[in-house]
C-alpha positions, 0 to 999 in steps of 0.5 A: 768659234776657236776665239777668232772674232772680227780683227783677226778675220779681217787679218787672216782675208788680207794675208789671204788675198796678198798670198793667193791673190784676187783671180783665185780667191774665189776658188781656193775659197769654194774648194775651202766650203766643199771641205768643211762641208764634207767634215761636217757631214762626217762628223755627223754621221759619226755622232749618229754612230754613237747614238745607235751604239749607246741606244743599243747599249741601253736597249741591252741592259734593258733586256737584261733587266726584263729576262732577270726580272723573268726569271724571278716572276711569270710575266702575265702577258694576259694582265697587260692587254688594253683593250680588256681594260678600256672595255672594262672601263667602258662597262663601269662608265655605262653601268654608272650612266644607267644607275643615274638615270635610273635615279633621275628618272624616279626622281622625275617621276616624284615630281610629276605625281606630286605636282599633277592634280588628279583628273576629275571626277566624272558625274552622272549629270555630266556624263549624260547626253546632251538633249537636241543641242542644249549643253547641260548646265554647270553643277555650280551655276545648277545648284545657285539657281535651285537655292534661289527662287526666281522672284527673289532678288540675289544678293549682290554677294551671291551673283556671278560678275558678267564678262562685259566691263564697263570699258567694253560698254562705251567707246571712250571720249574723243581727244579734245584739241587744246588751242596754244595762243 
């Protein structure tokens, strides 16, 4: 603190129990801590003091300085308002938003016409009704069997391919049991 380290404290309690002595040591030393506490709660309301008087002191130069800067230019107390200023901010944000979307969407909607293939064609044979539960044949199927009489033998290029495979026309071979000697 004021250059006083250990050795000399050890001294100074020493000089202090042999001069004052043991029975009222304890005193004298809580009378000592209530006097420095109270000079320290002194010293700092007196630099609080001191803070508030150089605060104000700033606080009055600053006045002086904005009425000086008054009189040279009209404050535009209307330009300094934040709420017209984050709402504009809010109306530029949602007219942006609006033009991406917009854009987005023409853009979707080029890409959904291009990719669509358009929606068949209805003829008068498909449209017809259908007589007693028979569904009117395919107009592919239809015209194969108009090209080719009835006796005649197809052409295996020419035939359509059945649905059945040969692996649904018989149950495969059991497992066969292997004997290990």
């Amino acid at each position: 603190m004021f250059g006083i380290d250990t050795p000399e404290l050890m001294v100074i309690a020493v000089v202090a129990l042999i001069v004052i002595g043991p029975k009222e040591l304890p005193g004298v030393l809580r009378s000592i801590g209530r006097w420095l506490a109270t000079a320290r709660n002194m010293a700092g309301e007196f630099r609080g003091h001191v803070d508030d008087m150089m605060r104000q002191a700033e606080l009055d130069d600053l006045k002086k300085q904005v009425e000086a800067g008054a009189k040279d230019a009209v404050l535009d107390l209307q330009g300094l308002d934040p709420t017209r200023e984050i709402k504009a901010a809010i109306q530029e944000g949602a007219s942006d938003a609006e033009k991406e979307m917009a854009a987005a969407k023409a853009s979707i909607d080029a890409a959904t016409v291009e990719t669509v293939p358009p929606p068949p064609v209805a003829t008068a044979e498909l449209m017809a009704p259908a007589d007693a539960g028979t569904v009117p044949p395919h107009p592919d199927v239809t015209a194969a069997n108009e090209a080719t009489p009835a006796n005649e033998a197809v052409p295996e290029s020419e035939t359509v391919p059945s649905t059945v495979t040969p692996a649904d026309e018989a149950p495969p071979p059991p497992p066969q049991k292997i004997a290990v000697g």
